[in-house]
C-alpha positions in Angstrom: -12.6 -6.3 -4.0 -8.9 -7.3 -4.2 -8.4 -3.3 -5.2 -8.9 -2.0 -1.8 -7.8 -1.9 1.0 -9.3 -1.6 4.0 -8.8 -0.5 7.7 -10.8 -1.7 10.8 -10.7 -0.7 14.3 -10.6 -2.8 17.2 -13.1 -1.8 20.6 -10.3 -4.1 23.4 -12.9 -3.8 26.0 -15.7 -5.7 24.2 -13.6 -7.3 21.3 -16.0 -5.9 18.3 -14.4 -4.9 15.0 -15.6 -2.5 13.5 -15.2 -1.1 9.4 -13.0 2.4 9.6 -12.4 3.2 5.6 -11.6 1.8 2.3 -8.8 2.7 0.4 -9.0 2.1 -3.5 -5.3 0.9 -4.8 -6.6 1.4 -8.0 -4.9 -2.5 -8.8 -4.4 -5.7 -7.0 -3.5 -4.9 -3.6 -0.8 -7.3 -2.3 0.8 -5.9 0.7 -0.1 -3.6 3.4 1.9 -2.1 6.4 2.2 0.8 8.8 4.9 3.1 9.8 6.5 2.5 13.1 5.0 6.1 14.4 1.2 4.4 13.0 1.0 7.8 11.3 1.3 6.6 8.0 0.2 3.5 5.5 1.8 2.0 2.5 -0.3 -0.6 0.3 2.5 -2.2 -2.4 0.7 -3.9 -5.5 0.1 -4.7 -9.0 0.9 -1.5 -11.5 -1.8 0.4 -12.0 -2.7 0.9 -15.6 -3.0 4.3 -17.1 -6.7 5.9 -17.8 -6.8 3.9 -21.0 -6.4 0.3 -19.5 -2.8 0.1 -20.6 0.1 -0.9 -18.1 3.5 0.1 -19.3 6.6 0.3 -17.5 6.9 2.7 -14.9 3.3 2.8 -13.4 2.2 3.2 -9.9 3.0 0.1 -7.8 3.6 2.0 -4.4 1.5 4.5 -2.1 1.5 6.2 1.1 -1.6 7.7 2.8 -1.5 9.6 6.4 -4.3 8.1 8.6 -6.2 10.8 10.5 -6.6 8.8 14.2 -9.0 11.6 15.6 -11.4 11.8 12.4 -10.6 8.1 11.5 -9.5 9.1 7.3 -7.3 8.5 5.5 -5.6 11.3 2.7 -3.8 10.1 0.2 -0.4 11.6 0.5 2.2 10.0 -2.3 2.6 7.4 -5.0 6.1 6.3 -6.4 6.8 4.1 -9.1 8.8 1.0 -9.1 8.9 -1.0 -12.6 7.0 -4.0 -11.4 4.3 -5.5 -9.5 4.8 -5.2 -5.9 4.4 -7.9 -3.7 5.9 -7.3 -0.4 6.4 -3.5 2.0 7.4 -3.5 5.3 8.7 0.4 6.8 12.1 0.2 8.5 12.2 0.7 12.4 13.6 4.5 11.9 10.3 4.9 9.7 12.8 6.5 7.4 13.1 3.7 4.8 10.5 1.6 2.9 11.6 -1.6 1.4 9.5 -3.1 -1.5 9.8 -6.5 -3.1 8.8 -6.6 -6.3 8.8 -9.0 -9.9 10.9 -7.4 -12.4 10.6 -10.0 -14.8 10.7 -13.8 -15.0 14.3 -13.4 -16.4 15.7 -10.8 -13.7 13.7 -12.4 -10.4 13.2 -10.3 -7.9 14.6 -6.9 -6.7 14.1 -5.0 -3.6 13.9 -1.2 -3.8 
């Protein structure tokens, strides 16, 4: 389902992957990435529509989840809207800053947040 996203972990020693959790974006799920510490996740994507199938400007097209490493889960722990669908994330080195591309429209191209 392209409205998940999902973790796996990796055994080194015999090379087996092996499915951790699912996280449901809720939308199309374009872009995935960790913060530099691996404490944290943020999936960029389509806007999510409200409960009523609508999507208006201004809906959720960015979240962060902490991943547990000891009990392997994940807790949703933010959302933050940016106008547009979101196609690209990628957390700065400082894990300070996230930067987001994203389609504002086909007249204004393409911003990053």
């Amino acid at each position: 389902d392209d409205t998940d996203a999902r973790i796996y972990g990796v055994n080194r020693v015999t090379n087996e992957i092996n499915f951790v959790q699912s996280l449901t974006y809720g939308a199309t799920a374009n872009a995935v990435d960790w913060s530099p510490d691996r404490q944290f996740i943020a999936i960029a994507g389509d806007q999510v529509p409200d409960p009523n199938g609508e999507i208006i400007s201004l809906f959720i097209s960015l979240r962060f989840y902490k991943f547990d490493t000891q009990l392997q889960s994940v807790v949703e722990m933010g959302k933050e809207t940016v106008g547009a669908d979101a196609f690209a994330v990628e957390w700065a080195p400082s894990g300070i800053y996230v930067a987001v591309g994203c389609d504002l429209s086909a007249d204004d191209g393409y911003a990053l947040h």
